[in-house]
C-alpha positions in Angstrom: -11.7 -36.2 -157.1 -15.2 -34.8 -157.3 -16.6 -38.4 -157.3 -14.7 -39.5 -154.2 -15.5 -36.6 -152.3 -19.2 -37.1 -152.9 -18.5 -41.1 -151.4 -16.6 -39.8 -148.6 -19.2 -37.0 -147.3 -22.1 -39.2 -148.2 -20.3 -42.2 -146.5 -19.7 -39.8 -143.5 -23.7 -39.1 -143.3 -25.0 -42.5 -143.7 -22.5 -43.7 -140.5 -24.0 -40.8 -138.2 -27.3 -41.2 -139.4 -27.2 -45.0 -138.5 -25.5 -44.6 -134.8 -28.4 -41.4 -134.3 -31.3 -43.3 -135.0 -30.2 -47.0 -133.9 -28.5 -46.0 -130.9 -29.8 -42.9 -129.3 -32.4 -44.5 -127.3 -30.0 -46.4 -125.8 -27.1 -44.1 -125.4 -29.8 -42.2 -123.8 -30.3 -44.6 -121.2 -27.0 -45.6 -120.2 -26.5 -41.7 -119.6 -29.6 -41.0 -117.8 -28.9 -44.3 -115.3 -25.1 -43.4 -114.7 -26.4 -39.7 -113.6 -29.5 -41.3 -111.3 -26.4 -43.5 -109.8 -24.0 -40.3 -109.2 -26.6 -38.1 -107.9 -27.4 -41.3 -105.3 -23.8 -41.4 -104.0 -23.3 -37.7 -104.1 -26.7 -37.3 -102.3 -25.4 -40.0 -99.7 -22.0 -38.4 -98.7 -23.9 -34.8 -98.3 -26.4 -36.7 -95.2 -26.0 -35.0 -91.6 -24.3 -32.0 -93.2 -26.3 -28.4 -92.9 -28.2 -26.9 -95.3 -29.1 -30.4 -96.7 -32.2 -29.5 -98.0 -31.2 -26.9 -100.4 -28.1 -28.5 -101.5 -30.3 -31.8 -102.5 -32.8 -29.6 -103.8 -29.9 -28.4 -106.3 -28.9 -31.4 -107.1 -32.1 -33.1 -108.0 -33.3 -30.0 -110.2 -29.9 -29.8 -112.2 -30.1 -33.6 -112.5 -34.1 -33.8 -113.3 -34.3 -36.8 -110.9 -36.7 -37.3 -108.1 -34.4 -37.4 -104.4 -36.1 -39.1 -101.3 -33.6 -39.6 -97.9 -35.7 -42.7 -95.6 -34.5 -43.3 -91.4 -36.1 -43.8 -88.6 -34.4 -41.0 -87.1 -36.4 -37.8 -88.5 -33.4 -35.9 -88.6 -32.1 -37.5 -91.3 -35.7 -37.8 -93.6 -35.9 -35.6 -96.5 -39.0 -35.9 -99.1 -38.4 -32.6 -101.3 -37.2 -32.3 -104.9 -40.5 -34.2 -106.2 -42.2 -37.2 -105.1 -41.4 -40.5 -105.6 -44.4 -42.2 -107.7 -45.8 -45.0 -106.4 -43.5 -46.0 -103.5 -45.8 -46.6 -100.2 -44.0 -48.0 -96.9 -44.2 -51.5 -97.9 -42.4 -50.7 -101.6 -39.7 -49.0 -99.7 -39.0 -51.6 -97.3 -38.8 -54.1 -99.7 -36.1 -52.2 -101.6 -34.1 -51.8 -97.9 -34.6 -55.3 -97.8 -33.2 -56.3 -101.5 -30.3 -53.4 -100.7 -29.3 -54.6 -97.0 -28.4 -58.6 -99.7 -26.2 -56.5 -102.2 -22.7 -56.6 -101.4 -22.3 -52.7 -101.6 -25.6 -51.6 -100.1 -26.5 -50.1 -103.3 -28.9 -51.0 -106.1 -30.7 -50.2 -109.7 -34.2 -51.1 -110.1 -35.8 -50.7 -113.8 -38.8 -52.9 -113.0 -41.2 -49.5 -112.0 -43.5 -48.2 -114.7 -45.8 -45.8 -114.3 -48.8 -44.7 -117.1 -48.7 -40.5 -117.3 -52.0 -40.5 -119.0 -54.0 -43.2 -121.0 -53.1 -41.4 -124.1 -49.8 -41.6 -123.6 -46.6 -44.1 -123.4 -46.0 -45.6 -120.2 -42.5 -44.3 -118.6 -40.5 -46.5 -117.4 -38.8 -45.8 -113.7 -35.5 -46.5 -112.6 -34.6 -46.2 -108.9 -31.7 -45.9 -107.4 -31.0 -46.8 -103.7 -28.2 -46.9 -101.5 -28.6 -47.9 -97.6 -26.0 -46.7 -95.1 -24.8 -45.2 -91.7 -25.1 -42.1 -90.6 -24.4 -41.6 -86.6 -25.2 -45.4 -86.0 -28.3 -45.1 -88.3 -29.4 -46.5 -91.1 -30.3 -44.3 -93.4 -31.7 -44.9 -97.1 -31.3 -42.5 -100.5 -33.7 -43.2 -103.5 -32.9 -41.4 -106.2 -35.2 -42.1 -109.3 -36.4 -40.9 -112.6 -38.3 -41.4 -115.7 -37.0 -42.6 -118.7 -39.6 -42.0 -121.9 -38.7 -43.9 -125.1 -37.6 -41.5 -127.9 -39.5 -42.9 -130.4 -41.5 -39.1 -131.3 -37.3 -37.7 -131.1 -36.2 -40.2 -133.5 -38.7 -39.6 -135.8 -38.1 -35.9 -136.0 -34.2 -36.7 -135.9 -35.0 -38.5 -139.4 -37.0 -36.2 -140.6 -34.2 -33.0 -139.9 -31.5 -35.6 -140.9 -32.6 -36.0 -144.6 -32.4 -32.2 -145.2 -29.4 -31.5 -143.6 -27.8 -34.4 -145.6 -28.9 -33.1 -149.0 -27.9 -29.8 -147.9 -24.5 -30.5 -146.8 -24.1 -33.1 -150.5 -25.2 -30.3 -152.6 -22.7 -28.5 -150.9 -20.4 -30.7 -151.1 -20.9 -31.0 -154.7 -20.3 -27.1 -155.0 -16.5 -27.3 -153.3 -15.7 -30.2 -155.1 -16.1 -28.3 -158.5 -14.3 -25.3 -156.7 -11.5 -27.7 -155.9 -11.5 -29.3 -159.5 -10.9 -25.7 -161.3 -8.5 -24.2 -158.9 -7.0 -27.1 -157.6 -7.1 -30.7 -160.0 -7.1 -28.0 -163.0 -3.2 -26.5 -162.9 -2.1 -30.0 -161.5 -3.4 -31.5 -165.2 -1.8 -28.5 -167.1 1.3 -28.9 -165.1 1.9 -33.1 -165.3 1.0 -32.1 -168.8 4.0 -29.8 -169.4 6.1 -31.2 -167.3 6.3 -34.4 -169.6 8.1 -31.9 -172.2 10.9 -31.7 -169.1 13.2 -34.2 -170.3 13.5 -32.7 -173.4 14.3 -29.2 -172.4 10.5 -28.1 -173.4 9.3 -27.1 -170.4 7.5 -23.7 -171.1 5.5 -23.2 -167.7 1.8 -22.9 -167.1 -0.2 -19.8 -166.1 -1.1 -20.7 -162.4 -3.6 -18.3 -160.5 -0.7 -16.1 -157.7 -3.3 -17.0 -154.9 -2.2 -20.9 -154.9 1.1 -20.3 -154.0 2.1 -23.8 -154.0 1.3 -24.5 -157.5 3.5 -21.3 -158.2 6.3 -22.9 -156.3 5.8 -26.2 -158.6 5.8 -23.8 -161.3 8.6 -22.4 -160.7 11.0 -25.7 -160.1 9.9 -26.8 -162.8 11.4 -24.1 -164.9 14.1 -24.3 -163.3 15.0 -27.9 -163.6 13.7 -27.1 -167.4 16.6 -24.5 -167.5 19.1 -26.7 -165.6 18.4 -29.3 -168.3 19.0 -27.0 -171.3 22.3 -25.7 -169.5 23.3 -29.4 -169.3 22.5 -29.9 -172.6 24.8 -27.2 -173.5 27.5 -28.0 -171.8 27.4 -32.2 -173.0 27.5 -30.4 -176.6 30.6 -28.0 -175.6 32.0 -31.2 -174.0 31.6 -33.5 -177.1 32.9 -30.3 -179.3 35.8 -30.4 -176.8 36.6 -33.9 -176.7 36.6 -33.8 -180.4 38.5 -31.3 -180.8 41.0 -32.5 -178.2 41.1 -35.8 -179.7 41.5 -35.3 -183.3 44.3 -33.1 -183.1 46.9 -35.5 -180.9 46.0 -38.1 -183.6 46.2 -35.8 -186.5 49.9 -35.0 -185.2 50.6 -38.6 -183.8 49.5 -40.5 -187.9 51.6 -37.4 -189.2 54.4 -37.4 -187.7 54.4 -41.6 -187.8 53.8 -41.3 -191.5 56.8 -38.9 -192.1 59.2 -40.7 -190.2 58.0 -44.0 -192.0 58.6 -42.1 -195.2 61.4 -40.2 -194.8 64.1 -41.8 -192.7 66.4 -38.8 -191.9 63.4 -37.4 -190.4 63.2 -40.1 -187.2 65.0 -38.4 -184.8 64.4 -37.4 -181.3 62.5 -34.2 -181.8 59.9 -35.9 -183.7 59.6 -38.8 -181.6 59.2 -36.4 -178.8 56.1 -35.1 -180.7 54.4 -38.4 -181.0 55.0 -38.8 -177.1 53.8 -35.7 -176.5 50.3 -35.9 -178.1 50.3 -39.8 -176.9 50.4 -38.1 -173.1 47.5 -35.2 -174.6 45.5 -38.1 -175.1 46.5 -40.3 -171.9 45.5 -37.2 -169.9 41.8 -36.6 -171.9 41.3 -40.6 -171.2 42.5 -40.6 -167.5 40.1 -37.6 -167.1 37.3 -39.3 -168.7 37.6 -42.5 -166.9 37.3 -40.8 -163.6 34.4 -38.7 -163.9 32.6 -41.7 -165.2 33.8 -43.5 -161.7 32.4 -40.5 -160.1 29.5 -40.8 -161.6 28.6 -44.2 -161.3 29.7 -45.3 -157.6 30.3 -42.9 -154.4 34.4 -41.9 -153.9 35.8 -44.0 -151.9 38.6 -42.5 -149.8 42.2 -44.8 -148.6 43.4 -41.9 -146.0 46.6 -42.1 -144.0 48.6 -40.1 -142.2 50.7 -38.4 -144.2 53.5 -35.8 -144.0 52.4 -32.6 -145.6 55.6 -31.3 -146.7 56.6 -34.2 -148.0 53.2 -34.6 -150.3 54.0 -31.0 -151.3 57.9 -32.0 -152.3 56.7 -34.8 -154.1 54.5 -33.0 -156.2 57.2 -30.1 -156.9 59.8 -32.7 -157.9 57.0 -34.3 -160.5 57.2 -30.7 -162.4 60.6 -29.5 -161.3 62.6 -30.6 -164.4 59.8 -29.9 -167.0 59.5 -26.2 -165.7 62.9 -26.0 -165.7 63.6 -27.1 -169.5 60.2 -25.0 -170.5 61.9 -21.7 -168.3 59.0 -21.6 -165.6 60.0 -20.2 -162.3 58.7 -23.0 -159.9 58.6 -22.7 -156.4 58.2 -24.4 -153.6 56.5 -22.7 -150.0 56.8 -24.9 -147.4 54.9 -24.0 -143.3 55.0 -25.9 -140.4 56.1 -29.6 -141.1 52.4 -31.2 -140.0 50.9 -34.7 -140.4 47.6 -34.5 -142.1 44.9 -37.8 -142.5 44.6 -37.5 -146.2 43.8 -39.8 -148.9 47.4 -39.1 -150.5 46.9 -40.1 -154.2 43.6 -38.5 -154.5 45.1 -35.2 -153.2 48.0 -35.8 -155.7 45.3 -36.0 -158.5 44.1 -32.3 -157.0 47.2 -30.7 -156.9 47.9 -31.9 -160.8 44.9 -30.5 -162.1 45.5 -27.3 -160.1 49.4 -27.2 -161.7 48.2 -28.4 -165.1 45.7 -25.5 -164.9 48.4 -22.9 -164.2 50.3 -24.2 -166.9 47.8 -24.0 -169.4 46.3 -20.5 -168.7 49.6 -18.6 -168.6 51.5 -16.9 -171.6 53.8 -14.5 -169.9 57.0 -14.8 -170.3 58.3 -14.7 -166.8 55.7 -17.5 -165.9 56.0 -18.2 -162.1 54.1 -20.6 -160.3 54.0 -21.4 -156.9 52.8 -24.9 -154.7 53.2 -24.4 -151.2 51.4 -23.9 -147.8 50.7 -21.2 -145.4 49.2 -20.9 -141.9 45.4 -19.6 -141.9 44.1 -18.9 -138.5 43.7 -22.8 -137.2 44.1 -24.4 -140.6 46.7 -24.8 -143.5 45.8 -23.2 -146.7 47.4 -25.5 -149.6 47.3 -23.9 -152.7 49.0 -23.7 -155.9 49.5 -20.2 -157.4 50.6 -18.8 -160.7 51.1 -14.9 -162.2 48.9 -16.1 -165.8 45.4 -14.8 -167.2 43.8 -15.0 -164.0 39.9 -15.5 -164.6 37.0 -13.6 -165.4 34.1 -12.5 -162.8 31.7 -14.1 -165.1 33.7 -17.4 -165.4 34.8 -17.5 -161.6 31.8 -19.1 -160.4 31.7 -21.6 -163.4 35.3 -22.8 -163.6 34.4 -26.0 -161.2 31.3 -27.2 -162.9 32.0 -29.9 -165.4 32.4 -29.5 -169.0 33.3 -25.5 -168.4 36.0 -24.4 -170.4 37.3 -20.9 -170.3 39.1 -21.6 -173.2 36.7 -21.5 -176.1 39.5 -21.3 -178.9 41.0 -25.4 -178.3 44.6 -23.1 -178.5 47.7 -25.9 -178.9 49.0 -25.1 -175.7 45.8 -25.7 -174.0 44.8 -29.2 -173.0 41.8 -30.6 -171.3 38.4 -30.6 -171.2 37.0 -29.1 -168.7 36.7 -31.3 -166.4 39.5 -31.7 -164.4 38.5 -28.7 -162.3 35.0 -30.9 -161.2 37.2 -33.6 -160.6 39.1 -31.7 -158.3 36.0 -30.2 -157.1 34.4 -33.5 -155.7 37.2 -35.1 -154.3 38.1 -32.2 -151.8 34.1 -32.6 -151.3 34.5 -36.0 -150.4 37.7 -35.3 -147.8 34.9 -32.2 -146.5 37.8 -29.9 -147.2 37.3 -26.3 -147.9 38.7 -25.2 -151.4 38.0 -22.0 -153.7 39.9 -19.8 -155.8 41.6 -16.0 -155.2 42.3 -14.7 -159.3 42.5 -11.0 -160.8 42.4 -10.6 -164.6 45.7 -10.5 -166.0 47.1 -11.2 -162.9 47.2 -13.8 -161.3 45.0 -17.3 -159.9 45.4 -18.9 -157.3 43.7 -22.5 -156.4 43.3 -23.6 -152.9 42.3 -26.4 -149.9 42.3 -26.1 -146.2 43.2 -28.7 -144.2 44.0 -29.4 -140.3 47.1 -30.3 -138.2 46.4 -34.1 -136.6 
């Protein structure tokens, strides 16, 4: 940092001082000859107006040019401002002569020198001269000036130029080594640390308050670090899960095979049942599985139709309809207006499951009730599934749709899942851009819903 700084400044220097001291003499010139020409034409147009003399006077002092107006007509003659050096009668009418050829009546001369003293440099003259009409005569402006070769301004330009440049490097040299403790410095400590991130071990790094960006860093950082650690957490609680879920549908499923391979008497349809049962536990744990990793690895893609939005709802009622009904849970059906809605209709299926699989899971009364159905809500129709269980903690309610969250840390029987059918649900109603939440009191009831509007 400190080292490109340095090139940069010094860089910076050695291009200025080249175009000051190559340059400037001719810079100077070009300037001085385009101000002789404007005060010329300026000095023209003002002919045969009053006050001339003062107005030129102005002109020529302001400028530092020499201003000479030549006719026949004495009117129109003006000699003030200074004197024109060395231009007799027959100068000046060889210069009308050389202006009347040019196509413009105007003209530069730089072939006039004149020696100031023998001591000194000669200066070199450029005259301007323009020839015109003024009432029907010719008039003439010579505007001229001396132009002195900086050679002495150079030299002192040098001579200034070398301290100023080692004043402004040693400078230079002093921010750059403020810059690399209060700037480079945290940025090393930080990309230090932050290599620890991946593994959780992201501890911070004292950064001074008055850099309020490296705070900022500072503080995402953590945060990511403590994002990371929660995800850890939750992978662990998901493998501890899975587990779990896994090795007791197999424990139950080799069991119950074994016994009824053992013991004949013992195959009937209640124990068969069993082995089904866990064989769907584990269908459901798989099915779950496969689609987060879908999720995961490609973006949703969405098949949606118009579809009737009673009928979706009748079709998911019926699905559950005779398993409440032999397990004694009050299920109900809540129909609204009958609507089409542009859905992706199997996708929404897969939400409403989780949301009925949910209420069957977290509800232990014995009057269990649960409700699918639809009701109008200002200019959309809130879909929702509703049930008189547990209902949900304030600590857990803003958790229950991240994945691998599990309310239930006790893997009881009648539990199954997860805990991720809830982030399943969560990013497909993201991908339709629906709204969704959940209404729950402890004890209570829960109540899962989506918002969706009326083609």
């Amino acid at each position: 940092m400190v080292l490109i700084l340095l090139i940069f400044v010094i860089g910076s220097l050695g291009l200025v001082y080249f175009f000051q001291t190559t340059f400037l003499d001719d810079f100077y010139k070009t300037n001085k000859i385009k101000s002789i020409e404007n005060v010329g034409r300026d000095v023209a147009s003002l002919v045969g107006e009053d006050d001339i003399d003062e107005t030129i006077e102005h002109v020529a002092m302001s400028n530092e040019v020499c201003v000479r107006v030549v006719s026949n007509n004495e009117k129109y003659n003006y000699t003030g401002a200074c004197t024109l050096r060395g231009l007799d009668n027959m100068t000046i009418n060889m210069i009308a002569n050389e202006v009347m050829n040019t196509e413009d009546n105007e003209k530069l001369f730089d072939d006039f020198h004149y020696q100031r003293r023998h001591d000194e440099q000669p200066e070199d003259v450029y005259i301007f001269a323009k020839l015109f009409e003024v009432n029907r005569e010719n008039v003439m402006v010579l505007v001229s000036s001396g132009i002195t070769p900086l050679n002495a301004t150079i030299s002192t330009i040098k001579s200034q130029y070398l301290i100023i440049a080692a004043v402004v490097v040693a400078m230079t040299v002093v921010l750059a080594l403020i810059l690399s403790r209060f700037i480079i410095k945290p940025i090393k400590q930080i990309n230090n640390e932050s290599k620890n991130l991946s593994k959780g071990a992201y501890e911070g790094t004292n950064v001074s308050p008055s850099c309020e960006e490296f705070v900022q860093l500072n503080s995402t950082l953590m945060n990511a670090n403590e994002d990371i650690l929660k995800a850890e957490k939750a992978k662990k609680e998901l493998l501890g899960n899975v587990s779990h879920d896994l090795r007791t549908p197999l424990t139950m499923i080799v069991g119950y095979g074994e016994m009824i391979r053992d013991l004949p008497e013992e195959n009937n349809e209640e124990n068969i049942n069993v082995i089904i049962d866990e064989a769907k536990r584990l269908s459901t744990l798989v099915d779950d599985l496969i689609d987060i990793s879908k999720m995961d690895s490609v973006a949703i893609e969405l098949n949606r139709e118009v579809i009737s939005l009673n009928e979706l709802l009748k079709s998911v009622y019926h699905q559950y309809e005779l398993f409440c009904r032999n397990q004694n849970i009050d299920l109900k059906l809540q129909l609204s207006d009958d609507i089409d809605v542009e859905l992706d209709e199997k996708r929404i299926k897969q939400i409403l499951y989780n949301f009925v699989n949910n209420a069957l899971n977290y509800n232990n009364k014995q009057d269990k009730k649960i409700v699918i159905g639809c009701e109008k809500k200002d200019d959309v129709y809130r879909v929702f599934v509703y049930d008189n269980g547990e209902g949900i903690d304030d600590s857990d309610i803003d958790n229950i749709w991240d994945r691998y969250y599990k309310v239930d840390k006790e893997h009881r029987r009648h539990r199954i899942g997860s805990g991720i059918g809830l982030s399943l649900a969560r990013q497909l109603l993201m991908a339709h851009g629906l709204n969704y939440g959940v209404e729950s009191k402890k004890d209570e009831y829960s109540k899962f819903y989506f918002d969706v509007k009326a083609i």
